[in-house]
LOTOR-253840 format. One line per 2 residues: for each residue z, y, x of N, C-alpha, C. Coordinates in nm, 2 decimals, always signed. Each point is the difference from the previous one (the first is absolute). Layout:
N
Z,Y,X,Z,Y,X,Z,Y,X | ...
This chain:
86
+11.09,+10.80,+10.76,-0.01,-0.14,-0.02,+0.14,-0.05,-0.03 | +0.03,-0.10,-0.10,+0.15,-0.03,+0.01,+0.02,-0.18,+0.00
+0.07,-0.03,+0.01,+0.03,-0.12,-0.01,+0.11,-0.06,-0.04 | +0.04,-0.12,-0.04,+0.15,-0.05,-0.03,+0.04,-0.11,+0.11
+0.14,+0.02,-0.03,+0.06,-0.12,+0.14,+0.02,-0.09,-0.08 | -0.02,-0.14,+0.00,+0.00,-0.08,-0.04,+0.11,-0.10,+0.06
+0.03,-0.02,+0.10,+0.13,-0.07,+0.03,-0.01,+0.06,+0.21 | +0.14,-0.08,+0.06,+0.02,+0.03,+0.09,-0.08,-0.15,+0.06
-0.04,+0.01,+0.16,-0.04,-0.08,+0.04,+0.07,-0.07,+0.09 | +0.03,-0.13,-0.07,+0.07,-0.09,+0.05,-0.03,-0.11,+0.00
+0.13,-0.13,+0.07,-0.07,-0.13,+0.04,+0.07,-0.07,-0.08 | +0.05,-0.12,+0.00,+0.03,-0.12,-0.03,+0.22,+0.09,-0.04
-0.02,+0.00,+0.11,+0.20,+0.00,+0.05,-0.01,+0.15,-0.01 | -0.10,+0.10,+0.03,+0.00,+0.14,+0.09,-0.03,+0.10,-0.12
+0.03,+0.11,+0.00,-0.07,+0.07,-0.08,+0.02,+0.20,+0.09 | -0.10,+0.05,+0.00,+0.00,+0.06,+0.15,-0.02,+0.19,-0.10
+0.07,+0.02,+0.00,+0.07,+0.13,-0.13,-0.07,+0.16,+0.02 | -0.06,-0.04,+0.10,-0.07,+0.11,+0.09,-0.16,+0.02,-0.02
+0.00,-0.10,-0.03,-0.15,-0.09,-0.01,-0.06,-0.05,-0.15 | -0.14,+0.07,-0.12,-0.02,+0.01,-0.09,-0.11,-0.05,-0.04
-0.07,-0.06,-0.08,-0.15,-0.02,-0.06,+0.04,+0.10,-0.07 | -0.16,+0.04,-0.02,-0.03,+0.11,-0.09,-0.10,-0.03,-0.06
-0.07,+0.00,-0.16,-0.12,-0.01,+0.00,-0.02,+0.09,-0.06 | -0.11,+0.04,+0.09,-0.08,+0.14,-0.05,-0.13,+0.04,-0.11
+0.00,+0.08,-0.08,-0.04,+0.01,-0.08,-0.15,-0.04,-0.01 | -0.11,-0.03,-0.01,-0.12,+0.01,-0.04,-0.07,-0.09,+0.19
+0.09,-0.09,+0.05,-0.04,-0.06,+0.10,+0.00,-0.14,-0.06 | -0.09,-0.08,+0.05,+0.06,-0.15,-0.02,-0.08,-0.07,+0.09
-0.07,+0.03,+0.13,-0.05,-0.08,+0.06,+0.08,+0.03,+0.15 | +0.01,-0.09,+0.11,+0.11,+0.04,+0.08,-0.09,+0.10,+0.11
-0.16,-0.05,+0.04,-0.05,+0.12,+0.02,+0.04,+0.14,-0.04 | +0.01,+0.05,-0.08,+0.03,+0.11,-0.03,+0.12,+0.01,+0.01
+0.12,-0.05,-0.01,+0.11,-0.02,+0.04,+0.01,+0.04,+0.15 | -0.07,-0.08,+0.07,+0.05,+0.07,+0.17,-0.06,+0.10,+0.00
-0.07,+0.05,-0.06,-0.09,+0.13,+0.08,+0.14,+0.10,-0.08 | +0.12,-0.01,-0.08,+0.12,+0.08,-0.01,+0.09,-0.01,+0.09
+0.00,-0.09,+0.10,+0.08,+0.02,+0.13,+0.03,+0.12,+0.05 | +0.11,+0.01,+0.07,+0.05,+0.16,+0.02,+0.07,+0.14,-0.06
-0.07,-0.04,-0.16,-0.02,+0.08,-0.08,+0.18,+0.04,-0.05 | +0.06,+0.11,-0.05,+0.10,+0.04,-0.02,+0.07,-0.02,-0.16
+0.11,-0.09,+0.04,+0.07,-0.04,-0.15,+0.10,+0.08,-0.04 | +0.05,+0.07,-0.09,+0.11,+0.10,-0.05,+0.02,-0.06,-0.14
+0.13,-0.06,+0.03,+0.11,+0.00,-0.18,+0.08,+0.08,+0.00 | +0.00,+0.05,-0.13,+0.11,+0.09,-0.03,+0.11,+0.01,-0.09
+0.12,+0.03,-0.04,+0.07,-0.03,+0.00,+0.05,+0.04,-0.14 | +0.08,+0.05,-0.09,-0.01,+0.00,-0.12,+0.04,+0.17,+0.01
+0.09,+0.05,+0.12,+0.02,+0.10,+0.04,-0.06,+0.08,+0.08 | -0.13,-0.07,+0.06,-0.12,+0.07,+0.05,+0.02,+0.01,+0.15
+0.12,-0.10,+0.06,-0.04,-0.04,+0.16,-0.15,-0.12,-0.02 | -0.06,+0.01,+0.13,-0.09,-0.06,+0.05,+0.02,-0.10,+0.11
-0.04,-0.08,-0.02,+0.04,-0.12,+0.12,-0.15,-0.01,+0.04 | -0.06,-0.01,+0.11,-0.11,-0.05,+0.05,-0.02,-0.07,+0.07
-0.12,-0.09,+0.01,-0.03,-0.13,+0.04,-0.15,-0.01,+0.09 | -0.08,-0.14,+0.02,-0.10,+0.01,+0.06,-0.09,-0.13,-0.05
-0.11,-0.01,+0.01,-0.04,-0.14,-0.05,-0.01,-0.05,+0.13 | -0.03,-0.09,+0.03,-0.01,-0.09,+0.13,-0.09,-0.10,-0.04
+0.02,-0.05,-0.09,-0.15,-0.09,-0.03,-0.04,-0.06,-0.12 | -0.07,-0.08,-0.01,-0.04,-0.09,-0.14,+0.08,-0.09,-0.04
+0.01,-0.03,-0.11,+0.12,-0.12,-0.01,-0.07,-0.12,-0.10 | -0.08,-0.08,+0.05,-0.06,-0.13,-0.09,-0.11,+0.10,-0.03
-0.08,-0.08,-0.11,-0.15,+0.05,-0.04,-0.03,+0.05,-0.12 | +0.13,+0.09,-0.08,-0.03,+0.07,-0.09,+0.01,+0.07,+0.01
+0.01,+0.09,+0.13,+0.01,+0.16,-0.02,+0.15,+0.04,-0.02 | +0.08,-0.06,+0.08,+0.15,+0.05,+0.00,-0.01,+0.00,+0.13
+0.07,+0.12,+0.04,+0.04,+0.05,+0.15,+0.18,-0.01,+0.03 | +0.02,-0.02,+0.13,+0.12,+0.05,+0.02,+0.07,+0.13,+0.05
+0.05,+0.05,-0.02,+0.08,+0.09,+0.01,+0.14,-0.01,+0.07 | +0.01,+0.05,+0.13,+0.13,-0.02,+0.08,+0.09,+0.20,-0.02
+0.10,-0.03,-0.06,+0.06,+0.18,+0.04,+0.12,-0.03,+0.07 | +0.01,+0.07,+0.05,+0.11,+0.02,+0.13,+0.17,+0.00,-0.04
-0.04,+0.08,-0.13,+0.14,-0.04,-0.06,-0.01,-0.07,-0.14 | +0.06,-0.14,-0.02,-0.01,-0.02,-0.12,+0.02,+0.04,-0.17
-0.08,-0.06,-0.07,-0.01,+0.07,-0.15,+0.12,-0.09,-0.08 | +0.06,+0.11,-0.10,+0.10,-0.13,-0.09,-0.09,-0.11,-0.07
+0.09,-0.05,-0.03,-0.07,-0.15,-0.07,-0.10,+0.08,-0.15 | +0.07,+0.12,-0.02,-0.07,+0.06,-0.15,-0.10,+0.01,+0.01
-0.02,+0.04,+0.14,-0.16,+0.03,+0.02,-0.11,-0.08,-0.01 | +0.00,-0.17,-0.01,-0.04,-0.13,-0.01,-0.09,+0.07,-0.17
-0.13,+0.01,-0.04,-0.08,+0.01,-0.10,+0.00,+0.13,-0.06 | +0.02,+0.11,+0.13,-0.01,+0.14,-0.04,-0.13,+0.07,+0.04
-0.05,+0.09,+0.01,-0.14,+0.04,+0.09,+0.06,+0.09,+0.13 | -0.11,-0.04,+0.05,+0.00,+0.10,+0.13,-0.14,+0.04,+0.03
-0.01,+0.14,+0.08,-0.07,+0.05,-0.03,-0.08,+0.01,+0.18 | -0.16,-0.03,+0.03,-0.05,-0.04,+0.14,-0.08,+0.13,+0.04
-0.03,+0.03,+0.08,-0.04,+0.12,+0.07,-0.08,-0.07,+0.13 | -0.02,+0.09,+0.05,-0.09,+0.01,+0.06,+0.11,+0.02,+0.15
């Protein structure tokens, strides 16, 4: 299953670099969106490091989830794919 990050998730003043929407391919109701909670996020890199991530939950009612990884992604990575597992 893959998906694209669509921007970082942030507020007003805050923008939290760690923290990602993702909308995933072939979802658009948020039902089906949480039932991808948990599920394992990996971007990769142009040189073939992996960064991995996690979904944590639904984000509004189109079927974009969030994605928190531990260490954050460059800004390039903003409208690239990533790829979800299991």
């Amino acid at each position: 299953m893959e998906g694209t990050i669509m921007n970082y998730r942030r507020g007003l003043g805050t923008q939290r670099t760690n923290q990602y929407i993702v909308q995933v391919e072939g979802v658009k109701e948020k039902s089906k969106a949480d039932s991808l909670s948990g599920r394992k996020v990996v971007w990769k890199t142009t040189s073939g490091k992996e960064i991995v991530g996690k979904i944590s939950k639904a984000h509004g009612n189109s079927g974009a989830v969030l994605a928190r990884f531990n260490q954050g992604l460059p800004g390039q990575a903003v409208g690239t794919k990533v790829a979800i597992s299991d």
